[in-house]
N, C-alpha and C positions, 0 to 999 in steps of 0.2 A: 782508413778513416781516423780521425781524432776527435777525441773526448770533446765534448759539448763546452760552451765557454762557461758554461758554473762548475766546469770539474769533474762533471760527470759525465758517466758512458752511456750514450743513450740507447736505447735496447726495443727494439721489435720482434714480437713473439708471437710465432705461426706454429698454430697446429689444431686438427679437425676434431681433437677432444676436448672439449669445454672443461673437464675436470681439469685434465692435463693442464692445460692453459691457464685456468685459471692458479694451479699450484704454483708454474713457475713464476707467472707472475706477482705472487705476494710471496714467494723467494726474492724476487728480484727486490722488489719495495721496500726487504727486512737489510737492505743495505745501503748506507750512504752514496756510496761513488756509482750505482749504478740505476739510470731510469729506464722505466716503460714509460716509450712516445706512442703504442701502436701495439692492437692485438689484430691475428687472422686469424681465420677456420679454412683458408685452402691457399691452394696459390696462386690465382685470378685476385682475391681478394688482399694476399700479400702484397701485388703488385703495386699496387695502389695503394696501399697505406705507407708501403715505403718512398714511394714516389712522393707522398704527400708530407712525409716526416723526415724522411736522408736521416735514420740510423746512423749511429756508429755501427752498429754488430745486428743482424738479424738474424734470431734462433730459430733454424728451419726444420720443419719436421720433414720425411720424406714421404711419406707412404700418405696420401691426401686425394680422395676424388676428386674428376674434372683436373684440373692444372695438380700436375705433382710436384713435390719439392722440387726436385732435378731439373724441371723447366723454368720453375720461377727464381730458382737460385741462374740459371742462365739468362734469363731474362735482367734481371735484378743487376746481375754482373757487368751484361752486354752494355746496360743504358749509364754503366758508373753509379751506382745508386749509393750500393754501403758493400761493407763485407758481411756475406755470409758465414754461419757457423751451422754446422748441419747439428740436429739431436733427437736421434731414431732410437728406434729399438731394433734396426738391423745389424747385423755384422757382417753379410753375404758380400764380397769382391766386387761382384755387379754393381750393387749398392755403391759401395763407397768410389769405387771408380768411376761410374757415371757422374756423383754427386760432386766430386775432385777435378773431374773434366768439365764440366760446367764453370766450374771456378769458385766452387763454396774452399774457403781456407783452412778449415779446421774438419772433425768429425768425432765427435760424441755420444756415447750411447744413453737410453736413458736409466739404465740403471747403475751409473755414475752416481758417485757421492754428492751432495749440493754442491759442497765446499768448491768442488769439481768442476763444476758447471760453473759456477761462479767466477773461476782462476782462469776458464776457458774463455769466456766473457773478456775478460781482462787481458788472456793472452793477444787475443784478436785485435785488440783494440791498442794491444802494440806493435801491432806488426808479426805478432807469431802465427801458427799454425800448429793449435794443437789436436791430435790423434789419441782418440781411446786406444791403450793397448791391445787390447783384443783386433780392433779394426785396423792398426799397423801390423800388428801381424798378420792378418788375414792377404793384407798388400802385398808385404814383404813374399808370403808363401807363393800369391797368384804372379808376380812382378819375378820370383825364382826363375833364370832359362833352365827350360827341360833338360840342356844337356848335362845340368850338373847332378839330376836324378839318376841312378843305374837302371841300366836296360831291364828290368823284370819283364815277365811275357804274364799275360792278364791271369792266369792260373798261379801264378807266383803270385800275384798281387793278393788272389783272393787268398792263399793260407795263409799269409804275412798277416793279412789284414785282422784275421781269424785268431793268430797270435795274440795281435795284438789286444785281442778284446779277452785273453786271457785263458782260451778255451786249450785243452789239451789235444794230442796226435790224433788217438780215438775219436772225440768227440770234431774234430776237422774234418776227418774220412767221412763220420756220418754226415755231418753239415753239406759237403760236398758230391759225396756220393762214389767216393774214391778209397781205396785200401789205405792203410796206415802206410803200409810200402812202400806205397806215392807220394804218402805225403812226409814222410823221412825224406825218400828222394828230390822232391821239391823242395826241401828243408836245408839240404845239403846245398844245392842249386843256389836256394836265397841266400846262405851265410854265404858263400862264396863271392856271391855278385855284392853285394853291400858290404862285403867285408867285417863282418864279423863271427863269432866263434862260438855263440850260443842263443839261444832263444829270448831269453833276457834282455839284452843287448838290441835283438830283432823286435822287441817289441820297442823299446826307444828308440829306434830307428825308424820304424814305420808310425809312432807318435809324433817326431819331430819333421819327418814328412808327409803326414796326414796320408798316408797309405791306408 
């Protein structure tokens, strides 16, 4: 979509909290290049307000009784209407890939800086697609093929995991219900299969793959 013939980016703002709503919208007002044409509280109601204005960019929340984001950004998308920018407070893979298969462009969380939201606004409205970090990486990790994870077996997973929350051998046996013995020897087991040489190591291993 492009910018409105005064220059500015016209802006549609859906979400089922009034405070919410109301914030971003005198965010939006505290700046020249961009307007609100149109506020929602779901997305039965989004539908039709965009219908009614053709946005450039419409800030979608997702989590909304009756019609949820997810739908009304599919809806919104299917009929050509505007583009979507999604801005939840989720970061969950489900989330953002439903919202991405719908065909929302972008995905923003809301505790994002204004400045953020604002830049995101503008991204959109040129053609980009921008992603909170947190929710690219959440993609990135679910979008990983399994094969390039090492085979651990689910008892592997759990001491790893155990490691990684910083706990000692002792204190893993109890957690688990298993001798220290075992869990050396699982220990052994895990550096070998992920290839590294110490426990340190095994915890940023299993941080960077959410083990």
């Amino acid at each position: 979509m492009s910018a409105s013939s005064e220059g500015q980016i016209t802006v549609v703002v859906v979400d089922d909290h009034a405070v919410v709503r109301g914030g971003l919208t005198q965010l939006l007002a505290g700046v020249a290049d961009l307007r609100v044409v149109g506020t929602a509280s779901g997305g039965a109601e989004a539908i039709e307000v965009v219908r009614a204005t053709r946005p450039d960019v419409v800030l979608m929340d997702l989590q909304m009784p009756g019609v949820d984001g997810v739908k009304a950004t599919r809806a919104i998308v299917d009929e050509g209407l505007s583009d979507v920018l999604v801005l939840t407070s989720f970061a969950d893979a489900e989330r953002i890939v439903g919202a991405l298969d719908a065909g929302a462009v972008g995905y923003l969380l809301k505790d994002a800086e204004p400045d953020d939201i604002l830049g995101g606004i503008r991204a959109v409205a040129r053609g980009e697609s921008p992603i909170h970090p947190r929710a690219a990486r959440e993609l990135l990790d679910t979008r990983r093929p399994a094969a390039d994870l090492p085979d651990l077996t689910p008892r592997e997973r759990e001491v790893l995991g155990l490691v990684r929350e910083g706990l000692a051998n002792k204190q893993i046996a109890r957690r688990l219900g298993i001798t220290e013995r075992t869990v050396k020897a699982h220990l052994t087991s895990i550096f070998a299969t992920i290839g590294v040489s110490d426990r340190t190591s095994a915890a940023l291993w299993a941080e960077r793959h959410r083990v």
